[in-house]
C-alpha positions in Angstrom: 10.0 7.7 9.5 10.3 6.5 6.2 7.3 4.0 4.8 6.9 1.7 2.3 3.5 2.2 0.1 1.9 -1.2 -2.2 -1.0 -1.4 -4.5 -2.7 -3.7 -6.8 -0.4 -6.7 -6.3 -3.3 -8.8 -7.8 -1.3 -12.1 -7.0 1.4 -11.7 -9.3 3.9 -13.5 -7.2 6.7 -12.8 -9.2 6.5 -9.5 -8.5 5.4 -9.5 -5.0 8.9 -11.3 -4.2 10.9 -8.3 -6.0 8.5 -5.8 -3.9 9.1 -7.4 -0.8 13.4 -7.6 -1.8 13.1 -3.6 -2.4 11.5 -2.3 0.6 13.6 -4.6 2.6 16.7 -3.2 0.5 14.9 0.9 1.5 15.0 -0.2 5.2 11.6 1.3 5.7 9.6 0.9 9.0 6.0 0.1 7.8 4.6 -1.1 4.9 1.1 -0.2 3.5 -0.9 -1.9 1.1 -3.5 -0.2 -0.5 -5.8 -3.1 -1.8 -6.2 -5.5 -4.4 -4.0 -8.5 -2.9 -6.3 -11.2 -4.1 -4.8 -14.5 -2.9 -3.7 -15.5 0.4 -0.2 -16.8 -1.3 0.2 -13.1 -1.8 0.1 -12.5 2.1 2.9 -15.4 2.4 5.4 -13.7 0.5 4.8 -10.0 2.1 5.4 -12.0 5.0 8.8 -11.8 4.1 9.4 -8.2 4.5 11.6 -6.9 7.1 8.6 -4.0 8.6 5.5 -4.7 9.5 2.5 -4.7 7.0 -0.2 -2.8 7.1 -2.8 -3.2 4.5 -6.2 -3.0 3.2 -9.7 -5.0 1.3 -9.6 -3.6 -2.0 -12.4 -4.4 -4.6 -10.5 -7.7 -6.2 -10.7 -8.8 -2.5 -14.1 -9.7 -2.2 -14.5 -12.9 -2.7 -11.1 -14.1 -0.9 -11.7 -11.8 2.1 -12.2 -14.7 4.2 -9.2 -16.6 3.3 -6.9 -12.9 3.3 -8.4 -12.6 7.0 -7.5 -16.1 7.9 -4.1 -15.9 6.2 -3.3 -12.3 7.7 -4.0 -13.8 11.5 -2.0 -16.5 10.7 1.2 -14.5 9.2 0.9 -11.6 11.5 -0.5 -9.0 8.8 -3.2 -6.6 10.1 -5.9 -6.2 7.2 -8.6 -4.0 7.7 -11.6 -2.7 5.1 -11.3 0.9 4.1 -10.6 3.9 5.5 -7.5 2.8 7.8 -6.7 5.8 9.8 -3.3 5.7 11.4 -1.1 8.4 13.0 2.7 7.6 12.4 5.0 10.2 13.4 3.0 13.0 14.2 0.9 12.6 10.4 -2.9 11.9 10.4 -2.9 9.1 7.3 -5.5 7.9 5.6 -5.5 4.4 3.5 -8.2 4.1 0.9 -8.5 1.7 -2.1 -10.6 3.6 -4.3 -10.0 7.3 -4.3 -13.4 8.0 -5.2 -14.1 7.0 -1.0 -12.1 10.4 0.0 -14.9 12.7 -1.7 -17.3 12.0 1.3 -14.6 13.2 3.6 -15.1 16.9 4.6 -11.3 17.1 6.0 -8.8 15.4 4.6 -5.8 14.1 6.9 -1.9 14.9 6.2 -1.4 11.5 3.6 -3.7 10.0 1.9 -2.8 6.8 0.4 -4.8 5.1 -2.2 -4.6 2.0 -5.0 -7.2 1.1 -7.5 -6.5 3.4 -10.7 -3.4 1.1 -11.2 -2.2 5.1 -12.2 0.9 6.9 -10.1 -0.4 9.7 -8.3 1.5 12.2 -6.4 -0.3 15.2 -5.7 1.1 17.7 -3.0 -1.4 20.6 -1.7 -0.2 22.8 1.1 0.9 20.5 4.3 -0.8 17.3 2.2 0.3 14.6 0.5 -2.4 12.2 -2.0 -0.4 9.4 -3.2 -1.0 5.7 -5.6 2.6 4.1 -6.4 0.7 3.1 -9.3 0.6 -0.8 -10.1 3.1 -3.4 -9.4 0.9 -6.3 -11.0 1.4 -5.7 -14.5 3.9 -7.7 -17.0 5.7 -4.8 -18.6 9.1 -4.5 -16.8 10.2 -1.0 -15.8 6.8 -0.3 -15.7 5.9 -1.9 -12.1 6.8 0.3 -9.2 6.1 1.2 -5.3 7.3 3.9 -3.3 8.7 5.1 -0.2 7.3 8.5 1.7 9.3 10.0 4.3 6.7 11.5 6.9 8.6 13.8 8.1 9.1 16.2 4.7 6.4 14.2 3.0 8.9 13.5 0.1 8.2 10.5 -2.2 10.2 8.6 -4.2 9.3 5.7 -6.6 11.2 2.6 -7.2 10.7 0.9 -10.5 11.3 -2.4 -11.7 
């Protein structure tokens, strides 16, 4: 199963459109979001992609939560406030928005996927996989990216733009 991972889209529409043209172009199954959506027009356009969405509250969230909730019932988006725990093809996964919520955790699952540091992360330790894409909000083209994991080798691989 291959699965389609989002951060920090901060309502930058723009941008949001060519996220939701790529993963639909990757054919993934599911799509996370790691936090930081900000505006329910944000939801509207993810609505767009092909997989189902998955995502997450992230601190930029706080004051539109109510509208995100509202938004996500509406469009069919499950949001949920951090940790989201999910098992996809045999992988315990973890979605956190601020990585600084895993160091509580005694065990950590198979994937852990995280936003917030706007900073691509892709650290691999044993059977484990801590990932960010790293931000797709920004203005600097080439510079914007999300990324696809493939849970069954827990391979990653980043697409730019």
């Amino acid at each position: 199963m291959r699965i389609g991972v989002v951060s920090d889209t901060h309502n930058h529409l723009p941008n949001v459109a060519r996220v939701v043209e790529l993963l639909n172009a990757a054919g993934v199954e599911r799509v996370v979001h790691t936090g930081d959506i900000t505006q329910p027009k944000t939801l509207e356009v993810l609505a767009r992609l092909a997989a189902p969405l998955h995502a997450i509250f992230g601190n930029n969230d706080a004051g539109e939560r109510e509208g995100l909730e509202a938004a996500g019932a509406h469009l069919g988006i499950e949001l949920a406030a951090p940790a989201l725990e999910l098992v996809w093809a045999d992988r315990r996964i973890v979605v956190v928005h601020d990585p600084r919520d895993l160091e509580t955790r005694h065990v950590l699952p198979q994937v852990v996927l995280h936003g917030h540091t706007h900073r691509r992360t892709i650290e691999r330790t044993d059977d484990r996989l801590v990932f960010n894409p790293g931000e797709c909000a920004g203005h600097l083209p080439g510079h914007n990216a999300v990324g696809l994991v493939d849970l069954a080798t827990l391979e990653v691989e980043i697409l730019t733009f």
